[in-house]
N, C-alpha and C positions, 0 to 999 in steps of 0.2 A: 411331333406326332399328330397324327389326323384323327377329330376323334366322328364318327357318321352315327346318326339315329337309328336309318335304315336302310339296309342296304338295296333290295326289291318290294317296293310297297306293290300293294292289287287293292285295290279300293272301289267300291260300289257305292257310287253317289246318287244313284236313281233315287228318287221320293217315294218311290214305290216300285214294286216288282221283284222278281226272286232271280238271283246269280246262280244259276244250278252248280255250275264245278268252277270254283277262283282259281283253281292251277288241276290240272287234268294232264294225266302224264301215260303216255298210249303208244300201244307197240303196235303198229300198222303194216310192219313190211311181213311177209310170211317164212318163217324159218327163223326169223332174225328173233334179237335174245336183248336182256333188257336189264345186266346184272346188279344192280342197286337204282330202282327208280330214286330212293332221295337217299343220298349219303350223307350224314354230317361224322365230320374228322377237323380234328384238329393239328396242321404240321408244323405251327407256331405259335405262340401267344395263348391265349386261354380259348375257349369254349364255355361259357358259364352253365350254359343250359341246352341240351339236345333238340329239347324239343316242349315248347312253352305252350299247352291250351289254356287260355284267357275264363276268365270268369264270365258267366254268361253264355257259352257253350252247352248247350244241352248235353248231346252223347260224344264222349272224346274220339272214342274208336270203335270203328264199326269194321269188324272182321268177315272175312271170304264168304260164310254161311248165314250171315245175318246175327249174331252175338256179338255183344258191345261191352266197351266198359267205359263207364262215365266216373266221377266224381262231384255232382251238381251238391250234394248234401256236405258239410265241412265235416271234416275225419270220418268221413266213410266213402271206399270204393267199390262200386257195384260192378257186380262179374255176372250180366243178362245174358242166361245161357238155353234161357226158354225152357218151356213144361217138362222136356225130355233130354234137357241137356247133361253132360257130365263135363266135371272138372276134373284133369286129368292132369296132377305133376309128375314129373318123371325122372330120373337122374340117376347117375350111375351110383352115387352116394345114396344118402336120404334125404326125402326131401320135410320140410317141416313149415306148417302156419300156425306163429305163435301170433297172440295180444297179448302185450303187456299194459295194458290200460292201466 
């Protein structure tokens, strides 16, 4: 068995300067369609983690309208949805946010 660190590193070794997009994924032809820009699946072996943001990461996710949610504080994640925003769950069942601290 082969065991690898990584499989596509992107690395910015400038001493200075800003990388605006490390992987940029862009539908440029017109008409045309784009149905999973990142897919992770698993058809053998494990997957341990989907999708891992590193410590040190300001805002994890920055959604279509400009709301984000980070996690930068330990056990608490912030759902920035601005002065006029709403949180909205939905579900054909019920949906529930409990803390059990």
């Amino acid at each position: 068995a082969e065991t690898l660190a990584d499989g596509v590193i992107i690395r910015h070794n400038a001493a200075s300067g800003i990388l605006t997009d490390a992987l940029q994924i862009q539908n440029t032809t017109a008409g045309g369609t784009i149905t999973n820009a990142i897919n992770i699946l698993e058809t053998a072996g494990t997957v341990t983690t989907g999708l891992n943001v590193g410590a040190g990461v300001g805002t994890a996710i920055v959604l279509q309208q400009g709301e984000s949610i980070d996690n930068t504080t330990d056990n608490q994640i912030n759902l920035n949805l601005g002065s006029a925003g709403t949180l909205l769950l939905t579900s054909a069942t019920s949906s529930t946010i409990s803390n059990s601290a």
